[in-house]
N, CA, C and O atoms as a MOPAC input file, in Angstrom:
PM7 MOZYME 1SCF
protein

 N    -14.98800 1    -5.76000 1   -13.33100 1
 C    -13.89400 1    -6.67200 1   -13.09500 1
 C    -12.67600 1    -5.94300 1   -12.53800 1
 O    -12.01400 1    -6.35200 1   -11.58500 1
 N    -12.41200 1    -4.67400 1   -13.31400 1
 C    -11.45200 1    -3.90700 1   -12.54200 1
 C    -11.56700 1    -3.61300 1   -11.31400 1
 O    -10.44800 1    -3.65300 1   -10.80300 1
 N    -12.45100 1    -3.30300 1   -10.48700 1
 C    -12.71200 1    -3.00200 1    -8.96100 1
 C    -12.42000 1    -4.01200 1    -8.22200 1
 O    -11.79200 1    -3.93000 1    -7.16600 1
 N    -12.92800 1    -5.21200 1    -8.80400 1
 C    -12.17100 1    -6.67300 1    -7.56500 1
 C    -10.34400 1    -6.66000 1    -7.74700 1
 O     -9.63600 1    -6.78200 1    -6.74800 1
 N     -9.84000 1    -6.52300 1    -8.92900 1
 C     -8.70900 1    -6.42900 1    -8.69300 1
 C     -8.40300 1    -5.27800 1    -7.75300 1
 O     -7.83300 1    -5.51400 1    -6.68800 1
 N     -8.77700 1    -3.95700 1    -8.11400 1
 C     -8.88800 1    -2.56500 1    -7.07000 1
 C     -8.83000 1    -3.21000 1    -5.62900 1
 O     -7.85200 1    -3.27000 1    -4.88400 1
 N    -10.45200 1    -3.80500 1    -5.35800 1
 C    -10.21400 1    -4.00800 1    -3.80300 1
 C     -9.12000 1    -5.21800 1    -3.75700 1
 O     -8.15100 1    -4.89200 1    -3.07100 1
 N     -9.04900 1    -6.16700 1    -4.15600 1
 C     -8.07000 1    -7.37300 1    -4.07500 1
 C     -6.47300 1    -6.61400 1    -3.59100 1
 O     -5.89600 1    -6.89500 1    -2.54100 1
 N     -6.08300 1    -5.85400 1    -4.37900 1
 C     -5.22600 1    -5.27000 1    -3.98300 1
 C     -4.73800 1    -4.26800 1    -2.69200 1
 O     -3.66400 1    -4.08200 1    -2.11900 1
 N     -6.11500 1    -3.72600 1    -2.54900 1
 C     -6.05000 1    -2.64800 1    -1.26900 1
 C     -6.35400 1    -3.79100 1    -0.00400 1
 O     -5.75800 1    -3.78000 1     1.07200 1
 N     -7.03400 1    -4.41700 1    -0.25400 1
 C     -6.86900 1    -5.66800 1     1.11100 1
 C     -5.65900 1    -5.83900 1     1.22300 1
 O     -5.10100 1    -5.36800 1     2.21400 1
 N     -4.79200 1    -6.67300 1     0.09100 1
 C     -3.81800 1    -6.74900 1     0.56300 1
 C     -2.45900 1    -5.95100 1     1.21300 1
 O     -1.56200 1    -6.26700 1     1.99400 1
 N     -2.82000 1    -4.76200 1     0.45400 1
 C     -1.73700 1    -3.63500 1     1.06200 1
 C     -2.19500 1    -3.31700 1     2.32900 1
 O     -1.34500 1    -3.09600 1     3.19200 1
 N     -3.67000 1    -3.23300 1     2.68500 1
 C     -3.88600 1    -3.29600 1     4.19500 1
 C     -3.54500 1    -3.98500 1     4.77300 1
 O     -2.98800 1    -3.38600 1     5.69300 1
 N     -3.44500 1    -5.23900 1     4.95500 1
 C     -2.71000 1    -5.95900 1     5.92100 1
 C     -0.89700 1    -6.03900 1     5.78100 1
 O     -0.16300 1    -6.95600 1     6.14900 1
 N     -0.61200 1    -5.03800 1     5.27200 1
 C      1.17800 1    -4.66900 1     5.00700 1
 C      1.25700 1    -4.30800 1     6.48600 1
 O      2.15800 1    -4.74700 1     7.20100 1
 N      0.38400 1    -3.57500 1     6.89100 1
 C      0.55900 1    -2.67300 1     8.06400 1
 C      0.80900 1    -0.87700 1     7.43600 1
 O      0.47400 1    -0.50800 1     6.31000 1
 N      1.42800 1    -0.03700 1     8.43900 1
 C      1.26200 1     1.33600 1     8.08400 1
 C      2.26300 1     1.86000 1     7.74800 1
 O      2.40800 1     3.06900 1     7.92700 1
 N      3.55000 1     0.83900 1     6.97500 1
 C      4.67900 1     1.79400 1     6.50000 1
 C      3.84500 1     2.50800 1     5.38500 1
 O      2.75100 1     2.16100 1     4.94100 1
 N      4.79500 1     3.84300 1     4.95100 1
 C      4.76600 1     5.06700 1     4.41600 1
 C      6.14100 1     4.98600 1     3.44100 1
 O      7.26700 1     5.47800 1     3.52000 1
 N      5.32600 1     3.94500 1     2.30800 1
 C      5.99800 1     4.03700 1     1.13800 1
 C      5.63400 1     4.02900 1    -0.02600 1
 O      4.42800 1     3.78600 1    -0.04100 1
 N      6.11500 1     4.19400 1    -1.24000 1
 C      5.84800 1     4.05000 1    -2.58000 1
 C      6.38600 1     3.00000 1    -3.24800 1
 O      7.52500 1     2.65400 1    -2.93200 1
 N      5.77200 1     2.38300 1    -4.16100 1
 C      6.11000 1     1.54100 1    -5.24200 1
 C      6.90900 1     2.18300 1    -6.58400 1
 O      6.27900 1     2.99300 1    -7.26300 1
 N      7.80200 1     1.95700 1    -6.83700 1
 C      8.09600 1     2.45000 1    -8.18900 1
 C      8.58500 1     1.16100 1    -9.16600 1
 O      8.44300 1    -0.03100 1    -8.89200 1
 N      9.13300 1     1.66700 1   -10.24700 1
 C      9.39100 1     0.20600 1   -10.86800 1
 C     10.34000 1     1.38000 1   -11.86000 1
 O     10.04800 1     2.37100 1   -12.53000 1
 N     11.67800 1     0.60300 1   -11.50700 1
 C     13.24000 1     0.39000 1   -11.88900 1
 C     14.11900 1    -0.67900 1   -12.99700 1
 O     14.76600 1    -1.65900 1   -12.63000 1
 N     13.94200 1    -0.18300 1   -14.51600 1
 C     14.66100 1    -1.29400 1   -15.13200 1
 C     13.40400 1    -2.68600 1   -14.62900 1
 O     13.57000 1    -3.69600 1   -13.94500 1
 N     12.79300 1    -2.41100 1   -14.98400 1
 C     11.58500 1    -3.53500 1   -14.80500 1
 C     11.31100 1    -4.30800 1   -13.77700 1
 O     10.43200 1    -5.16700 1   -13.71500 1
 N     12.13100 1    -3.97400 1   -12.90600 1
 C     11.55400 1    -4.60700 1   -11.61800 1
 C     10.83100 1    -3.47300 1   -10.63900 1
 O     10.98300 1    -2.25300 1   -10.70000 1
 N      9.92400 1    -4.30100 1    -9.63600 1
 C      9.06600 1    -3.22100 1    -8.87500 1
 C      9.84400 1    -2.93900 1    -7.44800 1
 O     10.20300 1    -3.89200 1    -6.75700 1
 N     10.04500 1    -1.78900 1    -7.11000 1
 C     11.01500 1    -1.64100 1    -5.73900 1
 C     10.04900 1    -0.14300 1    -4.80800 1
 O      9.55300 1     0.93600 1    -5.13200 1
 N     10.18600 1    -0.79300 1    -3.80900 1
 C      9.74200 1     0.06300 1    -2.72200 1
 C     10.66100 1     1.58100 1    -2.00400 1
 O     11.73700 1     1.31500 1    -1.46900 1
 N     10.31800 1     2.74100 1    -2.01400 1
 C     10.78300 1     3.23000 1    -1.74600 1
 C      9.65300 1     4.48600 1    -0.92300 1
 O      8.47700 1     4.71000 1    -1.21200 1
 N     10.56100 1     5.19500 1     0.23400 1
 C      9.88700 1     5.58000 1     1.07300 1
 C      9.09400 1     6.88100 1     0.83500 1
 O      9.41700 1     7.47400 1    -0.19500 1
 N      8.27400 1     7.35500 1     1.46100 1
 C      7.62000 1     8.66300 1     0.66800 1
 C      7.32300 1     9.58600 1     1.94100 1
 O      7.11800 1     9.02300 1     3.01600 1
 N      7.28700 1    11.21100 1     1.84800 1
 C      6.64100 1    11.69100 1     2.95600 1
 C      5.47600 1    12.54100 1     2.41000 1
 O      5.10100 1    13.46500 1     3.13300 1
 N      4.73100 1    12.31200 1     0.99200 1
 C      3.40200 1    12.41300 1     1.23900 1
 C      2.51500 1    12.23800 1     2.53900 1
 O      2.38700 1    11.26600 1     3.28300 1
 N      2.05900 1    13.24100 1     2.56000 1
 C      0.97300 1    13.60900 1     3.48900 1
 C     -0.13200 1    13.00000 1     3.08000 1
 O     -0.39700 1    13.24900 1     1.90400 1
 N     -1.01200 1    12.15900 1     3.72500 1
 C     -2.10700 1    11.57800 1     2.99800 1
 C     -3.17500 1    10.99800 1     4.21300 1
 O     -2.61000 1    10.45900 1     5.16500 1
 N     -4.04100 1    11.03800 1     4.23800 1
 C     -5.17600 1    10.43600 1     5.15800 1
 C     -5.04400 1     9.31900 1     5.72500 1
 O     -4.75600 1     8.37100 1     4.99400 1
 N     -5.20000 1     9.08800 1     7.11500 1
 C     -5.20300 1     7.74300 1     7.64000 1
 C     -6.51000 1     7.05700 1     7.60400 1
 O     -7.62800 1     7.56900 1     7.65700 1
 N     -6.16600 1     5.75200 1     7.50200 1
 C     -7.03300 1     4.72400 1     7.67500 1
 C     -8.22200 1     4.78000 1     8.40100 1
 O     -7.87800 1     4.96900 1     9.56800 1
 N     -9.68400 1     4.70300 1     8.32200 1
 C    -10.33400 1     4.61800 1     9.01200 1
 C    -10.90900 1     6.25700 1     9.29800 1
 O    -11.69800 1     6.49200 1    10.21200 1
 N    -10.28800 1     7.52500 1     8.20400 1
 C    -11.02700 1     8.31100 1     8.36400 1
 C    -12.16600 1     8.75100 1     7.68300 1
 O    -12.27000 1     8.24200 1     6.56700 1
 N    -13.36200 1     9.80400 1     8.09900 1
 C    -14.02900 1     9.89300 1     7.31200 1
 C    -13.63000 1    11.26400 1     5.97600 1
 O    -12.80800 1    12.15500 1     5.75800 1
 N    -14.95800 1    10.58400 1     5.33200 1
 C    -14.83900 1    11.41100 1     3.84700 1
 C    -14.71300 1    13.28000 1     4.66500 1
 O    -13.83000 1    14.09800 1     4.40400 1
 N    -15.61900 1    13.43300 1     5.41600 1
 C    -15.45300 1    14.98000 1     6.28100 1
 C    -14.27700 1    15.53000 1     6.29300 1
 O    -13.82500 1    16.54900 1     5.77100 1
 N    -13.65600 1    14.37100 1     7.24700 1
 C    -12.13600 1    14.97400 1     8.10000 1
 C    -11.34500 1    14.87300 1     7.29500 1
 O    -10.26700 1    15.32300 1     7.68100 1
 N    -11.31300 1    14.14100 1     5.42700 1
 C    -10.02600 1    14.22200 1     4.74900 1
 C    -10.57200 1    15.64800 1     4.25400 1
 O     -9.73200 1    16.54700 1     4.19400 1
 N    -11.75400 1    15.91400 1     3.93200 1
 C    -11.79000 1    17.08500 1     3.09200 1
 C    -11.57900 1    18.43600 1     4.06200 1
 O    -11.10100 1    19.41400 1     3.48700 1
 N    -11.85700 1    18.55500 1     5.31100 1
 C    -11.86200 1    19.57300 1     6.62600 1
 C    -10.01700 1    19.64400 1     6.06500 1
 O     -9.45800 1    20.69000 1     5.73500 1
 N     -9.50100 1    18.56100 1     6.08000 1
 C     -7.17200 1    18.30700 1     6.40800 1
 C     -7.26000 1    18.35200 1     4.85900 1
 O     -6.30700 1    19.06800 1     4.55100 1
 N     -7.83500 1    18.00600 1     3.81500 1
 C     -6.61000 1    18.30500 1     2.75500 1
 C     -7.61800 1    18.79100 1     1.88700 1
 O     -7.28400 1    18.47400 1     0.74500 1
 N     -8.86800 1    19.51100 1     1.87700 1
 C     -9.65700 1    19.83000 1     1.13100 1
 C    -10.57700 1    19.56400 1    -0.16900 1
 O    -11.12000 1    18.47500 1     0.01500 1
 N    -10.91900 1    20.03300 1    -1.23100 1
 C    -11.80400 1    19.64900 1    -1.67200 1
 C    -10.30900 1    18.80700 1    -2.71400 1
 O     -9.10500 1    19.05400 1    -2.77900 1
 N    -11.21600 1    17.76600 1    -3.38100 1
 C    -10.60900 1    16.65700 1    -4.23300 1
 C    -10.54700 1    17.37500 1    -5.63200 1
 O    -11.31200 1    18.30400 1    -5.89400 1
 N     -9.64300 1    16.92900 1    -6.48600 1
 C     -9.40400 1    17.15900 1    -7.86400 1
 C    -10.71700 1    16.68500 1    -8.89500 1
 O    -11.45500 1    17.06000 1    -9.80700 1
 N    -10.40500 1    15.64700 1    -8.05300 1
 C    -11.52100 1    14.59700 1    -8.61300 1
 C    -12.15800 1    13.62300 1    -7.85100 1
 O    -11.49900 1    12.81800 1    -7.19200 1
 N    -13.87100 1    13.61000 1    -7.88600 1
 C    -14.67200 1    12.80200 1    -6.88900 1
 C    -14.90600 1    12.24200 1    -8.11800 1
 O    -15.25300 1    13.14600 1    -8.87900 1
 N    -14.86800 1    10.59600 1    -8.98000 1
 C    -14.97400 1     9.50600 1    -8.60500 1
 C    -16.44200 1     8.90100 1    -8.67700 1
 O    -16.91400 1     9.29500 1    -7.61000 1
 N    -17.20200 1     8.34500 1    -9.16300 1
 C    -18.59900 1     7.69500 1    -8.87600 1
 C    -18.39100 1     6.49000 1    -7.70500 1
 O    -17.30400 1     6.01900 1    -7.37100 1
 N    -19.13500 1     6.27800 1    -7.40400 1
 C    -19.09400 1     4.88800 1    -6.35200 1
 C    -19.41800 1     4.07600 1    -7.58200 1
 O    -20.14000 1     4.38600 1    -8.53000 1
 N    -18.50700 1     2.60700 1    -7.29500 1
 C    -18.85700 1     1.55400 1    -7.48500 1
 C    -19.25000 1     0.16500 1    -6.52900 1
 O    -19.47500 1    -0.01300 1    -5.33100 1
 N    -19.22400 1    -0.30800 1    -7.19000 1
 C    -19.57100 1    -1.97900 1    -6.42300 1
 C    -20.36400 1    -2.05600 1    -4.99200 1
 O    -21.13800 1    -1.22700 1    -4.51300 1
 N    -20.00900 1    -3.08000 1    -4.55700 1
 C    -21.03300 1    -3.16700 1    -3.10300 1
 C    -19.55300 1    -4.26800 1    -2.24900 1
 O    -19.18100 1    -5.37500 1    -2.63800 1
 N    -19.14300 1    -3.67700 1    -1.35900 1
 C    -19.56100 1    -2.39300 1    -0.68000 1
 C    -19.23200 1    -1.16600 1    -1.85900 1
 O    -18.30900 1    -1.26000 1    -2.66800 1
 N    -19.86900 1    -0.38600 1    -1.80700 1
 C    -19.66700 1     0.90200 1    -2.16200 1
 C    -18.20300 1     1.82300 1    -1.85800 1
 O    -17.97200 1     2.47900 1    -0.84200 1
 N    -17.39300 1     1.67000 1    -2.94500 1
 C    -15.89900 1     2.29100 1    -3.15500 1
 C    -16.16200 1     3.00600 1    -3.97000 1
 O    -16.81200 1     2.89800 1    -5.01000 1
 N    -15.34500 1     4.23600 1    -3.23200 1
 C    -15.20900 1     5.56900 1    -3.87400 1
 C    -13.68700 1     6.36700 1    -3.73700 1
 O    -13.04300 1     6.51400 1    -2.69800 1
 N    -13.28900 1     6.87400 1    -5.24300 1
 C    -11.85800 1     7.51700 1    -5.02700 1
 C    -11.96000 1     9.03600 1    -5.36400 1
 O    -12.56400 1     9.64100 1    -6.25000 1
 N    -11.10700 1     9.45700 1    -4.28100 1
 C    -11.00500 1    10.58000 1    -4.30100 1
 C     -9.52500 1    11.01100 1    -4.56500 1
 O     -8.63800 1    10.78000 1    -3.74200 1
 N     -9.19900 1    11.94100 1    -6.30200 1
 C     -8.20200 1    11.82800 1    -6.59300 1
 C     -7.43000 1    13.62900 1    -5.96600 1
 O     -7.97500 1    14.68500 1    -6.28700 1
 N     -6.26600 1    13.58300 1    -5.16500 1
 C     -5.56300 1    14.98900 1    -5.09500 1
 C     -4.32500 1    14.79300 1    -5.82000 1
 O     -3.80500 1    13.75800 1    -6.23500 1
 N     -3.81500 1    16.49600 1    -5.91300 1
 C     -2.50100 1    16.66100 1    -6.42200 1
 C     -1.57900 1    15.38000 1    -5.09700 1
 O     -1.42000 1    15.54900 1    -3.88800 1
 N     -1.10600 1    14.07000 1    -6.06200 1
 C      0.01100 1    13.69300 1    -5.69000 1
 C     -0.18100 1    12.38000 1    -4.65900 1
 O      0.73100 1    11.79300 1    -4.07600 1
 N     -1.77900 1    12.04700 1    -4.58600 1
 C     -2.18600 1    10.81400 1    -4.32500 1
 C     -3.62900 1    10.98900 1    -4.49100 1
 O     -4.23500 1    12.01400 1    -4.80300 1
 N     -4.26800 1     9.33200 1    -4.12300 1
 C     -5.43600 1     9.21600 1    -4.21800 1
 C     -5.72100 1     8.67900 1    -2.93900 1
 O     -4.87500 1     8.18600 1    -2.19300 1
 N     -7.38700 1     8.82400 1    -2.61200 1
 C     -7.61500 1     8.40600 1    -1.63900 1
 C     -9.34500 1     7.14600 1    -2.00000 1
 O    -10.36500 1     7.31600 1    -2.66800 1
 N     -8.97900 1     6.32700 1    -1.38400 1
 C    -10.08400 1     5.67800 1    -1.85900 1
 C    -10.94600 1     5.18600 1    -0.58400 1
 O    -10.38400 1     4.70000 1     0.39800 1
 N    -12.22300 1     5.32900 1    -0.65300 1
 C    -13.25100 1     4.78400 1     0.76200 1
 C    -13.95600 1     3.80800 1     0.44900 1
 O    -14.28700 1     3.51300 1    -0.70000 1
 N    -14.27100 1     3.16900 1     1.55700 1
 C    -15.41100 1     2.14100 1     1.76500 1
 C    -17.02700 1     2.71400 1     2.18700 1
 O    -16.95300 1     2.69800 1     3.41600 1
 N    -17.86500 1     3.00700 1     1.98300 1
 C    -18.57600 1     3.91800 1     2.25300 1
 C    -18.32900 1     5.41200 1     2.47400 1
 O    -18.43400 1     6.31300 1     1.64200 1
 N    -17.81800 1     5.53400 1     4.35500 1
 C    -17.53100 1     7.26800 1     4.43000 1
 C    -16.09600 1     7.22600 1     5.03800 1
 O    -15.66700 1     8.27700 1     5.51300 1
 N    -15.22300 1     5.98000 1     5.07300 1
 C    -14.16500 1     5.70500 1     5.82300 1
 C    -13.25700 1     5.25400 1     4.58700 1
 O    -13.57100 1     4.34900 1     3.81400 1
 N    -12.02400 1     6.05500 1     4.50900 1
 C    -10.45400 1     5.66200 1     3.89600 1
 C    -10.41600 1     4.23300 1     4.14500 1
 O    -10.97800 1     3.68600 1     5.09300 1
 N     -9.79700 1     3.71100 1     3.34300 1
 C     -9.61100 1     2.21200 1     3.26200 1
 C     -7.86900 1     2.25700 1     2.58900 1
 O     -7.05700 1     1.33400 1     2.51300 1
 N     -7.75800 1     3.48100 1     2.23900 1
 C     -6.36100 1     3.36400 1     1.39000 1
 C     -6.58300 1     4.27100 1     1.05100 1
 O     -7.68400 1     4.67600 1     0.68100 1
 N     -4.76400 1     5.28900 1     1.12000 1
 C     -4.36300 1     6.14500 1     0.42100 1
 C     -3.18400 1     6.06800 1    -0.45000 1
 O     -2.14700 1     5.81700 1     0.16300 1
 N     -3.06100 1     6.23100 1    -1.82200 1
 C     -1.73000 1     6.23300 1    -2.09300 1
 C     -1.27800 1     7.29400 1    -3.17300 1
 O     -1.95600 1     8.06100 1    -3.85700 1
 N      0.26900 1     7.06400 1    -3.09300 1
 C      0.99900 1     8.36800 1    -3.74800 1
 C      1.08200 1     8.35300 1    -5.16100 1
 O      1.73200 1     7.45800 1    -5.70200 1
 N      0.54200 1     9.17600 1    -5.79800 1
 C      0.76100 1     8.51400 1    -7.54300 1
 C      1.13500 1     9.28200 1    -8.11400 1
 O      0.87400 1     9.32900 1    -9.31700 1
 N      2.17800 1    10.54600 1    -7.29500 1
 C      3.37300 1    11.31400 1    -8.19900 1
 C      3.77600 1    12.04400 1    -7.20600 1
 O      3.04600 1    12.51300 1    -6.33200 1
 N      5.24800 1    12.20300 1    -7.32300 1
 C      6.04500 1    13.04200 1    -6.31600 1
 C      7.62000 1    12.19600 1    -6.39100 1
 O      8.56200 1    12.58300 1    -5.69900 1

């Protein structure tokens, strides 16, 4: 059940488009603010993130169908759809 919310959510941040920001949450409200994490673009493969930012902290089992997989580094995660990024994001810095 957690993974449909997972993808539910990364759909929707995909169609945000490609700003380069973070979510934080301020006195209880959620506010956007900008980030210059370095992090994998869209549509790359599992190869070329590990060739640019190397091996992962943490690989993650695949779940569901399609088959999603996260790959966690110092200071974001990266998550795929098979062998292609679908979403990266910043989860400390």
């Amino acid at each position: 059940m957690k993974i449909r919310y997972l993808v539910a959510a990364l759909v929707g941040l995909a169609t945000a488009g490609a700003a380069c920001a973070e979510t934080v949450v301020v006195d209880d409200h959620v506010m956007v603010r900008d980030s210059s994490v370095a992090r994998p673009a869209r549509g790359s493969t599992m190869t070329t993130v590990e060739k640019k930012f190397g091996a992962p902290v943490t690989r993650h089992p695949t779940v569901g169908a399609p088959p999603i997989t996260r790959w966690d580094y110092a200071g974001f995660s990266v998550f795929f759809e098979h062998d292609r990024v679908i979403h990266a994001v910043v989860t400390s810095g």
